[in-house]
VMD Tcl script that draws the C-alpha trace (Angstrom):
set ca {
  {130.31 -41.25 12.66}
  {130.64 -39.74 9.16}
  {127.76 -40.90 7.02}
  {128.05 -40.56 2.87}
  {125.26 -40.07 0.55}
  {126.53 -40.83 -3.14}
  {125.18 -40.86 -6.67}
  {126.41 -40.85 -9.78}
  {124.80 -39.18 -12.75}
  {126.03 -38.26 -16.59}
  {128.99 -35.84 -16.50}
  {129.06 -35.09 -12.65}
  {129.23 -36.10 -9.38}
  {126.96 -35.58 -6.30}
  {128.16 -35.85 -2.58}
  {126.93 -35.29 0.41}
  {128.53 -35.95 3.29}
  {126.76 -35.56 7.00}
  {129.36 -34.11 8.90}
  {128.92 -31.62 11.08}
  {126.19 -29.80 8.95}
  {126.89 -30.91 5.47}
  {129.49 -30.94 2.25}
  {128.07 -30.85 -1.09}
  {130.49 -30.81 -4.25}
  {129.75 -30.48 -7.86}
  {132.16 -31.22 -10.93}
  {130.37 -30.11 -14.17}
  {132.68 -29.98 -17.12}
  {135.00 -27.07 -16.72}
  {133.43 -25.57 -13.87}
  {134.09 -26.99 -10.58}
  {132.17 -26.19 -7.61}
  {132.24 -26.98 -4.15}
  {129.93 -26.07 -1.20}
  {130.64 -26.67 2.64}
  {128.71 -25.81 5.42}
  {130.17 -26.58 9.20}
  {127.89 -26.81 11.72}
  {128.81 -26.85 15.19}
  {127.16 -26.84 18.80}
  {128.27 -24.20 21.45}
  {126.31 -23.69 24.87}
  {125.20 -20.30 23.87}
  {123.49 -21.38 20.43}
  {124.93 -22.57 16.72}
  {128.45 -21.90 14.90}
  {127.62 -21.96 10.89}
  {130.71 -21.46 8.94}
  {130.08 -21.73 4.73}
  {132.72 -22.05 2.39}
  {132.47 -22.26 -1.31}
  {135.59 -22.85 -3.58}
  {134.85 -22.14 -7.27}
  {137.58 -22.34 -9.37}
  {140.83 -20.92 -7.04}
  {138.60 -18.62 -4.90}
  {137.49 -19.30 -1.54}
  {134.92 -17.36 0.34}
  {134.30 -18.10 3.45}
  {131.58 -16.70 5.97}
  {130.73 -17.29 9.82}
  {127.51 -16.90 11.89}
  {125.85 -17.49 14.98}
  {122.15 -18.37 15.94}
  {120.55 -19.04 18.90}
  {118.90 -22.35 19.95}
  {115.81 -21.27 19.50}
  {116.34 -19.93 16.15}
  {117.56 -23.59 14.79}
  {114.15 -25.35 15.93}
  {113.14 -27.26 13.32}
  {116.08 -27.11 11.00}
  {116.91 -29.43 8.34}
  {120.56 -29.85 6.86}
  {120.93 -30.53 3.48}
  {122.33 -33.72 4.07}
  {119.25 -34.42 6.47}
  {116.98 -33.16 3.53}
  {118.20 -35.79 1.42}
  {117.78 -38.77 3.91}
  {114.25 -37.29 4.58}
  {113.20 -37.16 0.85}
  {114.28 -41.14 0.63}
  {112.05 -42.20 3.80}
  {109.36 -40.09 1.95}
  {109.85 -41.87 -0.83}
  {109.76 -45.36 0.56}
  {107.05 -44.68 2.32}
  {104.81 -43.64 -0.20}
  {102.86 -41.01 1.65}
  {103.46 -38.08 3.15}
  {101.46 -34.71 3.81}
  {102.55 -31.36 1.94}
  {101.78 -29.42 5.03}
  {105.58 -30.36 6.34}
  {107.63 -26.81 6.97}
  {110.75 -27.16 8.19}
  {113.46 -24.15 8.35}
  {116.65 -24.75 5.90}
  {119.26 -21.70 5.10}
  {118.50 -20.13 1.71}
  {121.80 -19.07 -0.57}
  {122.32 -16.04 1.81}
  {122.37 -18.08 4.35}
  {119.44 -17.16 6.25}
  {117.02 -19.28 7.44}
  {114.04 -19.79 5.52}
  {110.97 -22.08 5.68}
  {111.60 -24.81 4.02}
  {108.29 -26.54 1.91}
  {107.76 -30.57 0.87}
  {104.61 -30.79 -2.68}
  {103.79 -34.29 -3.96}
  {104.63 -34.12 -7.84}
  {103.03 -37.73 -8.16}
  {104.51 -40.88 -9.65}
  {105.75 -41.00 -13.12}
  {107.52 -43.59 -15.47}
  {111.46 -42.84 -16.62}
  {113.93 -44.66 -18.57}
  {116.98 -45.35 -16.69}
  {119.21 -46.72 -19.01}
  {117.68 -49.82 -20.59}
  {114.63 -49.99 -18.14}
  {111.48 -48.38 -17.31}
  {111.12 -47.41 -14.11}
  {108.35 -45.73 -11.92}
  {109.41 -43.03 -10.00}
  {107.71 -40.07 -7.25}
  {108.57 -36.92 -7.44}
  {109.09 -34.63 -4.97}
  {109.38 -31.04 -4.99}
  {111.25 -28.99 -1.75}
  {110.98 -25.27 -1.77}
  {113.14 -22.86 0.45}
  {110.92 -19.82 1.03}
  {113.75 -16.78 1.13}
  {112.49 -13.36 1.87}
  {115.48 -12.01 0.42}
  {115.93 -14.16 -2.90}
  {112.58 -15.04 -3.22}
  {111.51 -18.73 -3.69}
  {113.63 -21.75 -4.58}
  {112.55 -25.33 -5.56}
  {114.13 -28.60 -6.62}
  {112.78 -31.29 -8.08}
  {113.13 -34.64 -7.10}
  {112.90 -38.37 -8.34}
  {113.02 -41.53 -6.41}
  {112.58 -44.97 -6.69}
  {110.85 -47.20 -4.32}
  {113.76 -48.09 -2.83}
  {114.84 -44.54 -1.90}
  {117.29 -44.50 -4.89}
  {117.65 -41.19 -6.31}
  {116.88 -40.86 -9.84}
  {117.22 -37.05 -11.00}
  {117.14 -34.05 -9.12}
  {116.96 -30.41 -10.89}
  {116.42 -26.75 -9.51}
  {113.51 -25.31 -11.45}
  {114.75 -22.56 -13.62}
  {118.62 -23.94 -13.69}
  {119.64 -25.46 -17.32}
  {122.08 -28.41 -14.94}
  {120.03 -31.15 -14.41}
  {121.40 -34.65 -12.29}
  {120.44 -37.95 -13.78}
  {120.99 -41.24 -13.08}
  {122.03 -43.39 -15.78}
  {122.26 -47.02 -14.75}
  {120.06 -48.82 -11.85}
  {121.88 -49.70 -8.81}
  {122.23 -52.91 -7.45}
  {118.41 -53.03 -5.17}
  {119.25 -56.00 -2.06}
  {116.27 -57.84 -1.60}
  {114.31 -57.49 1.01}
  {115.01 -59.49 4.46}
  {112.27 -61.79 4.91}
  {111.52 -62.05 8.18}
  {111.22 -65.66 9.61}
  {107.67 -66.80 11.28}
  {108.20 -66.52 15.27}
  {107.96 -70.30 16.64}
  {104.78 -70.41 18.74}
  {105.35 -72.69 21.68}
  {102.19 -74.97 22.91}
  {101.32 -74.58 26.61}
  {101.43 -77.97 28.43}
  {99.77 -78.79 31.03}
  {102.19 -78.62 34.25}
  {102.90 -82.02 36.05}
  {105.02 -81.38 39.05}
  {105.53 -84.43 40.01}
  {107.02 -85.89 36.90}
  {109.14 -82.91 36.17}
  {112.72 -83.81 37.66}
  {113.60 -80.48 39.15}
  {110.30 -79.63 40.31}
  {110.18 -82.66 42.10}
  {113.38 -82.47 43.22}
  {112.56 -78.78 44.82}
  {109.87 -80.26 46.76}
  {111.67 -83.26 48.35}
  {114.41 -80.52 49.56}
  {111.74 -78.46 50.98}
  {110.03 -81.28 52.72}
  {112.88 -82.28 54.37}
  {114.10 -78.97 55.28}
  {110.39 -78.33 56.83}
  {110.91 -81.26 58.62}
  {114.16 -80.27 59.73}
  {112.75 -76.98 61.31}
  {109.91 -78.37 62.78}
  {112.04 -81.15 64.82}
  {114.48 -78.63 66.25}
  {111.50 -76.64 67.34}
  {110.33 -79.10 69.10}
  {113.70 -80.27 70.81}
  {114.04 -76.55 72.17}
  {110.76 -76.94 73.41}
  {109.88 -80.20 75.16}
  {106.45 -78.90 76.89}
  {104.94 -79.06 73.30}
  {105.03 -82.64 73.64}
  {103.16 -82.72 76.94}
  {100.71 -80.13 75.60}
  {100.10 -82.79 72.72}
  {99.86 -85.81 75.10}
  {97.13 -83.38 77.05}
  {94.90 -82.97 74.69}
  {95.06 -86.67 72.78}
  {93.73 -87.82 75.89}
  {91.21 -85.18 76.34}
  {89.94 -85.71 72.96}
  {89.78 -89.47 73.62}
  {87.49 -88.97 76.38}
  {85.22 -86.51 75.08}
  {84.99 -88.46 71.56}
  {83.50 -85.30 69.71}
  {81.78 -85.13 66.02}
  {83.47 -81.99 65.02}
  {87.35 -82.46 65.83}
  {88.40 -79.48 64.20}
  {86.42 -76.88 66.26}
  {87.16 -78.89 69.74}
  {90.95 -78.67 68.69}
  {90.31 -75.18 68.03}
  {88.59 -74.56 71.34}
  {91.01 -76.25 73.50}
  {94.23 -74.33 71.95}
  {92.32 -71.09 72.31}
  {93.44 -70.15 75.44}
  {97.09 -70.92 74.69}
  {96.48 -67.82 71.31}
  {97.56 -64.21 72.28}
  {94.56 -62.77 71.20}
  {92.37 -65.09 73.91}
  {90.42 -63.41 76.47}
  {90.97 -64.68 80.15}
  {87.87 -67.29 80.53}
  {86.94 -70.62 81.65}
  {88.47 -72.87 78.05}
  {86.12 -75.66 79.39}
  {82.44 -74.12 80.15}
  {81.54 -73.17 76.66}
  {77.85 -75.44 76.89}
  {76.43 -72.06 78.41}
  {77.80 -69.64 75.31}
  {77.88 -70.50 71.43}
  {81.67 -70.88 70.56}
  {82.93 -68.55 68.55}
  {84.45 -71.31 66.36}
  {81.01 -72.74 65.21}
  {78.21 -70.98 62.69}
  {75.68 -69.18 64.55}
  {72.56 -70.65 63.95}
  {69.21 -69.07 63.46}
  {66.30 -68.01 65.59}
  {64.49 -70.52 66.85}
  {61.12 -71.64 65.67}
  {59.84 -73.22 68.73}
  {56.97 -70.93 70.54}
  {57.07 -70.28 73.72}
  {55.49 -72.74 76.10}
}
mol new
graphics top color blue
foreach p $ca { graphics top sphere $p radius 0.5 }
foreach p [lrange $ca 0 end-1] q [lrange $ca 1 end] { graphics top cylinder $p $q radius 0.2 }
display resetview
């Protein structure tokens, strides 16, 4: 994906073009100017290749650094795009060091200073601008900054290298879009859940119903002593006529459980059943 940064100030043109590493050109009045730098991955480190063209010469000028080396570098390209997000965002720290290549190319630490907000006339209007100053800390060349304006928006308004008589400026405001308002999320009320009026809820549980009912009748056809185990103990339980149903149901299906212990179902009046709550000691003395 090639990705172009563009500007246009009085008597020359800015580009920068992130490809690769980056592409800057220059047109001043009757001295052209153009600057590439290539930038290429390999598996053993970094390909740089810089070209300039001024006039009809060409120079042109390979080398090679190691991964490690490039850790924390900054194109110029990416330097731009950094300085707008710094800009929108209206904050940043001035401890940021990055490494950029100096005019040798060598890399160098590269520097970010708050220069503070200031008002400019671009064109007809007023504007208020922050400026931002980047400094490339050579060893070789010693140190070089460029100042930097920007709108709000990101929009760059003037940029200048301290100590060079060329100085970019933009003379007309672009066209700013409008910030996207972003639409309230719709905040759905929790009802309460009614099963049975809900069609497909209800629906669900007539389907399972019958399909319980289903499984429990062929169960019972593949095994027909269920229903005599049933009569058994319908009768039992109508002659015994107990207050507490559920624990003599309980008691008389023990043995049939196979976690029951071989034993007498039917002398429990001897033993507390294991199905009732123990009670506590008694408080009868002894007679």
């Amino acid at each position: 994906m090639i990705d172009h940064c563009w500007q246009q100030f009085s008597h020359l043109y800015f580009v920068l073009s992130l490809v690769g590493g980056g592409f800057v050109w220059l047109q001043l009045k009757d001295q052209p100017l153009m600057k590439k730098t290539d930038i290429k991955r390999e598996p053993h480190g970094y390909v740089v290749t810089w070209e300039t063209t001024s006039k009809q010469t060409v120079t042109t000028e390979t080398l090679t650094f190691s991964l490690e080396e490039m850790h924390g570098f900054v194109s110029e390209a990416s330097n731009l795009a950094l300085l707008r997000i710094l800009a929108q965002r209206n904050k940043f720290s001035d401890d940021m060091v990055f490494l950029s290549f100096d005019s040798e190319m060598k890399l160098s630490t590269s520097t970010y200073m708050n220069l503070g907000h200031r008002t400019v006339k671009i064109g007809k209007q007023e504007q208020d601008v922050l400026g931002i100053q980047r400094t490339i800390h050579s060893e070789t060349s010693g140190p070089m900054s460029w100042q930097s304006n920007f709108l709000s928006s990101g929009h760059l308004t003037s940029r200048v290298q301290v100590g060079s008589p060329a100085t970019m400026v933009l003379t007309q405001l672009p066209h700013l879009r409008e910030a996207d308002e972003e639409e309230p999320k719709p905040v759905f009320e929790k009802k309460p859940l009614i099963w049975e009026e809900d069609l497909q809820l209800y629906s669900k549980f007539i389907d399972r119903t019958e399909a319980l009912k289903a499984d429990y009748n062929s169960y019972l056809r593949h095994h027909p002593e269920l229903r005599s185990l049933l009569a058994d103990f319908l009768e039992f339980l109508l002659l015994r006529k107990p207050e507490d149903v559920i624990t003599f149901a309980a008691e008389y299906f023990a043995p049939f459980s196979a976690f029951h212990t071989e034993g007498n179902a039917f002398l429990t009046s001897n033993k507390p059943s294991p199905f009732k709550e123990r009670e506590g000691p008694s408080k009868k003395g002894k007679i």
